[in-house]
Each structure stands twice: as C-alpha cells, then as structure tokens.
C-alpha positions in Angstrom: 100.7 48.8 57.6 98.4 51.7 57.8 95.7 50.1 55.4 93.3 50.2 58.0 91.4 53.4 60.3 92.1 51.8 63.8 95.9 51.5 62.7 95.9 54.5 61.1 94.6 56.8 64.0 96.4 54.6 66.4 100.0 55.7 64.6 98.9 59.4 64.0 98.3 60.0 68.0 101.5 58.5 68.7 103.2 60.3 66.3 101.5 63.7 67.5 102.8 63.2 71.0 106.4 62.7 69.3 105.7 65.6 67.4 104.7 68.1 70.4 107.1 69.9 70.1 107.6 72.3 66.5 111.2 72.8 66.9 111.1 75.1 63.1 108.5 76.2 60.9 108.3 76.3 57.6 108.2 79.1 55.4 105.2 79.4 53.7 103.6 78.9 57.0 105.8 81.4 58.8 105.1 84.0 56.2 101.5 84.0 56.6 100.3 87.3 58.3 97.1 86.8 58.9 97.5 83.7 61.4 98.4 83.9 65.2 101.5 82.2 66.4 99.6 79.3 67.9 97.9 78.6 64.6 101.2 78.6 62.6 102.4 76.1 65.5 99.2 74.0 65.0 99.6 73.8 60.9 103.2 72.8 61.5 102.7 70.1 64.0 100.1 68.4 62.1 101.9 68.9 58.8 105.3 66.9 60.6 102.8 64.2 61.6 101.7 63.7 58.3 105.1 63.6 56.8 106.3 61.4 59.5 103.0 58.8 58.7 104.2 59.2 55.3 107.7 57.8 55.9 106.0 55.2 57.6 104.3 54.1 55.2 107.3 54.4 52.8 109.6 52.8 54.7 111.3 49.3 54.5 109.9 46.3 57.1 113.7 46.6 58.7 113.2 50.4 59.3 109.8 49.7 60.9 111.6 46.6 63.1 114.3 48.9 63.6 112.2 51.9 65.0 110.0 49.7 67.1 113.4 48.6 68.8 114.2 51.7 69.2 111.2 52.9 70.9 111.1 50.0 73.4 114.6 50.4 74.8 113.8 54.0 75.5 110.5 52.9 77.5 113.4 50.0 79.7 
C-alpha cells in the first residue's frame, strides 16, 4: 500500500495528526538528560508515527477495510 512517495507522505501526515498527542514516552527517550521536554515530545511523536506506518504496512487487507470504516463513521 505504501510502495509509493505520494502514498507514503499522504499516510504519514495523517497519521501525525492522529498522533498529536504523546500520551507516554518511552524510556530511553525519557532518560535522556540532555534534551528539553519538547524535543523528547518531538522524538516520541514521530517514533509512534513510524510504528503506526509500520503496522500499516504489516497489516491484513481486512484490517486496513476495517480501519477505513472506522475512520469514516467517526467523520458522519
């Protein structure tokens, strides 16, 4: 599904709006010392995004129907 750049940025800036907010961080992040609070929130964010665009592309064609389904009766 993401074999191509357009598809592939297209799903990574919808993913990073779903992933605005960092609800934990993880621990080799949080333990760094010498990075602010806002950086350890930026490395998080974009490390969810890229473990939610590789369950994406790991996922069954049901799970994708099924997310997609998902997604449009939240937007009705």
């Amino acid at each position: 599904m993401l074999a191509n750049a357009a598809a592939r940025a297209e799903a990574e800036s919808v993913i990073f709006e779903d992933e605005r907010k960092v609800g934990f961080i993880d621990p080799d992040i949080a333990c760094a010392r010498s990075y602010s609070l806002n950086a350890k929130i930026a490395y998080q964010r974009q490390r969810n995004v890229e473990r939610r665009l590789q369950q994406l592309q790991n996922e069954w064609p049901w799970q994708k129907l099924e997310g997609i389904g998902r997604r449009i009766m939240k937007e009705i």
